[in-house]
N, C-alpha and C positions, 0 to 999 in steps of 0.2 A: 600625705597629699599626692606623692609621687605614684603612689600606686591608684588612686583615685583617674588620672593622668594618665594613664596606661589601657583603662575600662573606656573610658569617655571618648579619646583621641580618636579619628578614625584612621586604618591602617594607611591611608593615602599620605599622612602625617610624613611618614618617611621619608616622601621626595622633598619635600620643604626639609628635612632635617639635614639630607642627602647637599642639601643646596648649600645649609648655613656650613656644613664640614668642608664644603667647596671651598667656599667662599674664605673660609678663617683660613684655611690650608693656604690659601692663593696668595691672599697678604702677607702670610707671614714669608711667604718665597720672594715677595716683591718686596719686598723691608730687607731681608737679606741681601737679595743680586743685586738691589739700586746701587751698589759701591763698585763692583767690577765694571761695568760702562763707565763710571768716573774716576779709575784709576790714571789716566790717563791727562785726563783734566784737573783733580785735584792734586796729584802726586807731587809736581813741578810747584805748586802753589804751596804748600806745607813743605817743600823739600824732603821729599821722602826717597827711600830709597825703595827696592821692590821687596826684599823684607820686611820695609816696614807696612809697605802695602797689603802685603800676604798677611799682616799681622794684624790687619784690619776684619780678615774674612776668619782668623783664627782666636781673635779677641768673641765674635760673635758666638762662635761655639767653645768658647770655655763658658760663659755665661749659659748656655743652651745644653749643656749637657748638663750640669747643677743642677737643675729643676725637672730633669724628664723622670725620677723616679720620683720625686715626694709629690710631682705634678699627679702622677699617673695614681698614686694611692691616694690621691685626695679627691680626683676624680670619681674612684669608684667610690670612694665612700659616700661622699655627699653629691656627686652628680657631677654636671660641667659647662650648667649653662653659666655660673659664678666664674668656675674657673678658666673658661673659655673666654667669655667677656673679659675681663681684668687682663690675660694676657695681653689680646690684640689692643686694648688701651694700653697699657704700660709698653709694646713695642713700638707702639704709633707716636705717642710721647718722645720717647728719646731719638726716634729718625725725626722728627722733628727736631730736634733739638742740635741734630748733627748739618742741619743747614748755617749756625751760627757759633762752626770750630774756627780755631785759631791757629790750636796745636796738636800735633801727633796725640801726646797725651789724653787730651780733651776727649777728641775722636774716639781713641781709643776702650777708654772707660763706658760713653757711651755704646757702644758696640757689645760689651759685655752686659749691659742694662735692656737693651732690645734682645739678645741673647738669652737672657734671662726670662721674658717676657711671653719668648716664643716657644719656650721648650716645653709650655703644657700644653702644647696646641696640637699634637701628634695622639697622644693618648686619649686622652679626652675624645678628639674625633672617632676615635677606634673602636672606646669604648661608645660612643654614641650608635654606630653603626653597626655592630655587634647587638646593641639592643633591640635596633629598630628592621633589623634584616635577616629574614631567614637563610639556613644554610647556601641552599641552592643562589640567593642569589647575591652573594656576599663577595664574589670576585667580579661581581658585575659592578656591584657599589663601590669597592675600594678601590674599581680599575678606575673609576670615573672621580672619586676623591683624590689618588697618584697622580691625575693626570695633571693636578692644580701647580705641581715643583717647577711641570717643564712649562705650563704656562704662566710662570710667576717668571720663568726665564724670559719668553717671548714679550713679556707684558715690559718687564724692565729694561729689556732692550731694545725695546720701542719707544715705552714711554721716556725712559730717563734723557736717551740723548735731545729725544724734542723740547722735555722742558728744559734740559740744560742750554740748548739755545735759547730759547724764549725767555727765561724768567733764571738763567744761572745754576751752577751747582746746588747753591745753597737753595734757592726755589724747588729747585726739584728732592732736595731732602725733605722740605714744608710741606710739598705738595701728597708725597707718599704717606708723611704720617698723619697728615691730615684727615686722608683718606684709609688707612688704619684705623684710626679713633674711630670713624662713623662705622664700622664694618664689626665690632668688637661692640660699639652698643646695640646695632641691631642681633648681636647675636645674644647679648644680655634679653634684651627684650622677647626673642622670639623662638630661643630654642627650649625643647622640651625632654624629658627622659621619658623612656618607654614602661619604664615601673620603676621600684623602688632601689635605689643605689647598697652597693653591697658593703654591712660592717665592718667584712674580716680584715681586709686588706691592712698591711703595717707594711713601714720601710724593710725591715726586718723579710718579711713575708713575698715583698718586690724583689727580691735579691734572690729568695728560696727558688721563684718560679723560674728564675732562668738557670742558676748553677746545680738543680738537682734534676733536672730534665734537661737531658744529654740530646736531643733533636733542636730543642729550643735553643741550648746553649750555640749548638754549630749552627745553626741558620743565623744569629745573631753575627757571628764571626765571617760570616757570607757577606751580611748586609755591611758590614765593616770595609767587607774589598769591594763591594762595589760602590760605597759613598765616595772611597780613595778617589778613583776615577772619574765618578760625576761630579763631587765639589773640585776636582783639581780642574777638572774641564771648563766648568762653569764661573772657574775663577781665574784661570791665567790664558783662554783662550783670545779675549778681548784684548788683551796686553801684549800676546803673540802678532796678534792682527795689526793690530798698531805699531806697536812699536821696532819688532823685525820685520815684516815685510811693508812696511810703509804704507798704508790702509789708513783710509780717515775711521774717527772713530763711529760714525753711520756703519762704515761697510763692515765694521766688526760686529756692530750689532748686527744688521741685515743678517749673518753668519747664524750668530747665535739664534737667531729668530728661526731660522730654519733648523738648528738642531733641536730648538726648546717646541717646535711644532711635529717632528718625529716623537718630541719625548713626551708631548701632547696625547695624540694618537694611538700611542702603542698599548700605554695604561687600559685604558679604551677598549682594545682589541683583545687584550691580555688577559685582562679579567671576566670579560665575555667567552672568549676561549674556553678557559679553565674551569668556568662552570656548565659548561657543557657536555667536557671532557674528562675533566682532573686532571688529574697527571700535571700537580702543580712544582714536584721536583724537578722532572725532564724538560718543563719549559724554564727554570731556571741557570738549569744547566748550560742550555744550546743558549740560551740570550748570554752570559758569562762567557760560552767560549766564542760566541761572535765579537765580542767586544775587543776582545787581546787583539786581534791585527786591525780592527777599525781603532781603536785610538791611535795606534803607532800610523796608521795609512792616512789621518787626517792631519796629524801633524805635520807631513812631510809635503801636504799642499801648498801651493802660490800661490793660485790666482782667487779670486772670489768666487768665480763659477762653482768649481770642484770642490773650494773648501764649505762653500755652500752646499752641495750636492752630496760630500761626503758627510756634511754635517747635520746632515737629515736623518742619513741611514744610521751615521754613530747617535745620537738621540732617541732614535726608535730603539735600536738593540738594546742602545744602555738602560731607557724606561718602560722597557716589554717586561723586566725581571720584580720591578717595584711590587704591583698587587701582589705575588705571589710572595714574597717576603712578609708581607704586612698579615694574607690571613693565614699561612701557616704558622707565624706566632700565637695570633689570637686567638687559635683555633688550637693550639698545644694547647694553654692556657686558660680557655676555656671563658664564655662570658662574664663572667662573674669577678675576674682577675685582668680584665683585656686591658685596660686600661693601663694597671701597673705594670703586667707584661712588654704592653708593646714601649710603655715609658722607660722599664729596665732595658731591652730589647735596642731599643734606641740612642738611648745611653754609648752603646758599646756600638752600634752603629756609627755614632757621631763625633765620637772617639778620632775618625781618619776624617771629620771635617776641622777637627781642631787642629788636630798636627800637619795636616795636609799641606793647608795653600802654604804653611811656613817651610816646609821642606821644601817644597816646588819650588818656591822664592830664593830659597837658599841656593839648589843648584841653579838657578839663572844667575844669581848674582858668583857663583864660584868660575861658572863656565861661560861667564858673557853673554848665552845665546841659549835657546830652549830646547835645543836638541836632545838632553837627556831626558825633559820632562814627561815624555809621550813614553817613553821605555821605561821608566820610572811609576805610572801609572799604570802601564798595562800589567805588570806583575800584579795588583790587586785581583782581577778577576781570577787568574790564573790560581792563585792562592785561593780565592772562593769557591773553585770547583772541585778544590780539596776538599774543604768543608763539608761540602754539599753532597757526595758522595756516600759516608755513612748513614745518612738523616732518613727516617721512616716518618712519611706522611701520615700513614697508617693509625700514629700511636697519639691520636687528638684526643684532649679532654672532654669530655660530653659538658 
C-alpha cells in the first residue's frame, strides 16, 4: 500500500509532511521546557530543592533515550505515521497528568512516561524527510524542522508563564497536553510515507550503524557536547534569572524567548547555507567554537537588556550547528536505516540531556550560586571540536 502511496502522492506532498515533522518536533519541545518556567513556581510548592528540580528535566530523558533506538527501528520498518502519532498522545497524556501532582515522586515518574513518549519523535521525522527530500535540499528541510527545539523554547516561555497566571501551574500543564493529544492525532490522520518502509532494520543492526562507522560514531559524540550546553542552558537559565539576580519570572522568560528566537532562526539559515555550499563539517565547527566564550559571556550578565541581547547571539550560534548534525548522520547511514541511525545517533546525544541539568543542579546546590555552571557547560563544545575534527563528510552511504 505504501508503495501504491509513493506513485499517486504528488511531490508537493512534501511540504504538508515537512509541516506534520514541524509540528510533532515542536510539541514535543513544548512538553519538555513547560517545567523550567515553572521551577520556580512549583519548586517552593513541592519543597524541592534544585537537585531535585534538575531531576525533573533528567527524569525526562532517561525515559527519552530508552525509546530512540527500538523507536527508530520500528520506524523504518513499518513507517511512522503509527509511531509518530502514539508518541505525541502518550506525551500529551502524562503532561497532563503533571497538572494534578502532589509529590516529587509523582512528578517525577511522569516525566519519565512523557520521556518515553517523545523519544520516537526525532527518528521517525528524519526518517520521514529523508524519504520525501531530495539530496540537494535536505538541509533546507531539516534546517526548518531544527528550528522547531528553539521554538518550542520561545513557545514555552511565552505560553507557560501566561497560563500560569491565568489558569495556575497545574492549568498550564492541562493546557500543553491537551494540545499535544490534538497535534499527535492529526499526525495519525495525515501523515504519509514516500514508499515502502525498510525490513532490514533490527536493534542489533541500530547499534552496527553507529559503532562500526567511525564518522558516524564521532559526530554522535559532537552532538553529545553540544546537547551538554543547550539542555543546561535551557534548563537552569530561567532559574539563574530568578532566583540570583532577582528577575520576575516574565523577564526570564522574556530572555529565553530571545535566545530560543536566535535558535529559531539560525536552523533556518543553517540549512539553507549548507546546501548551497557544503562544507557541512566547517560550519559545525565555527558554530562549536563560537559557543565556548558565549555561554561563559552570558552567564556573567545582569541586567535584562544584555542578557537578552546576548541571549539571542548564544541561541543562534548554539542552534546554527543542529541541521548539520542531523543530516550528516542520515546521510552516513543512508535512507534506508535514517531512522534507526538518527535514533541510535540520538541516544548518545541525549545521553548529556540526562546527566546534565542533574550535574548543573548539583554544582549550584554545592556552591550556593551559578558561577561554575557556564564553565562547566562551555567545556562541552570545546570537547566537540575534538570530535569533529577526524570526521570525512565525504564517506556518506548512498
Amino acid at each position: 500500500m505504501e508503495a501504491v502511496v509513493e506513485k499517486q502522492e504528488p511531490v508537493g506532498y512534501r511540504w504538508i509532511i515537512l509541516l506534520l515533522t514541524v509540528g510533532s518536533f515542536l510539541f514535543t519541545f513544548i512538553t519538555r521546557f513547560a517545567w523550567p518556567p515553572l521551577i520556580p513556581v512549583v519548586g517552593p510548592v513541592l519543597g524541592m530543592k534544585m537537585t531535585q528540580a534538575g531531576a525533573y528535566m533528567s527524569a525526562f530523558y532517561m525515559g527519552y533515550v530508552i525509546t530512540q533506538i527500538p523507536a527508530g527501528v520500528l520506524a523504518d520498518r513499518f513507517g511512522v505515521r503509527v509511531i509518530l502519532g502514539a508518541s505525541l498522545i502518550i506525551e500529551g497524556l502524562s503532561t497532563f497528568a503533571m497538572g494534578s501532582i502532589t509529590t516529587f515522586d509523582t512528578g517525577f515518574w511522569l516525566r519519565i512516561v512523557t520521556g518515553l513518549g517523545a523519544g520516537a519523535v526525532f527518528g521517525a521525522c528524519a526518517r520521514a524527510l529523508m524519504e520525501w527530500f531530495p539530496a540537494r535540499e535536505r538541509g533546507t528541510a531539516f534546517g526548518i524542522m531544527l528550528a522547531a527545539p528553539s521554538g518550542g523554547i520561545v513557545l514555552s516561555n511565552y505560553i507557560v508563564p501566561a497560563l500560569n497566571k491565568t489558569v495556575g501551574w497545574q492549568g498550564a500543564f492541562k493546557a500543553v497536553g491537551i494540545s499535544t493529544v490534538v497535534v499527535g492525532i492529526l499526525v495519525f490522520l495525515l501523515i504519509k510515507t514516500s514508499e515502502r518502509a525498510s525490513s532490514s532494520g533490527s536493534i542489533l543492526g541500530g547499534f552496527k550503524v553507529i559503532f562500526s562507522n567511525k564518522d558516524l560514531m564521532l559526530t554522535a559524540l559532537a552532538g553529545f557536547c553540544l546537547m551538554w550546553v543547550e539542555l543546561g542552558t535551557v534548563t537552569w537559565a530561567n532559574a539563574y534569572i530568578k532566583k540570583e539576580l532577582g528577575f520576575s519570572v516574565a523577564a526570564a522568560g522574556l530572555v529565553m524567548i530571545f535566545y530560543g528566537i536566535g535558535g529559531v532562526l539560525a536552523p533556518l539559515l543553517s540549512g539553507y547555507i549548507s546546501d548551497k555550499i557544503g562544507k557541512r563539517k566547517l560550519l559545525l565547527i565555527v558554530s562549536y567554537a563560537l559557543i565556548i566564550p558565549l555561554t561563559i559571556i552570558f552567564g556573567y550578565q545582569k541586567t535584562i537588556p544584555m542578557l537578552s541581547i546576548m541571549g539571542f547571539i548564544f541561541g543562534f550560534c548554539s542552534y546554527f550547528a543542529n541541521p548539520q548534525l542531523t543530516v550528516l548522520v542520515s546521510e552516513f547511514a543512508g535512507k534506508e536505516l535514517a531512522a534507526t541511525a538518527n535514533g541510535t545517533s540520538n541516544f548518545i546525544f541525549q545521553i548529556a540531556s540526562m546527566i546534565g541539568p542533574f550535574v548543573l543542579g548539583w554544582s549550584i546546590d554545592v556552591t550556593g550560586n551559578f558561577s561554575t555552571v557556564w564553565w562547566i557547560m562551555a567545556a562541552g563544545p570545546l570537547l566537540g571540536i575534538l570530535f569533529l575534527l577526524p570526521v570525512r563528510p565525504e564517506n556518506k552511504r548512498a
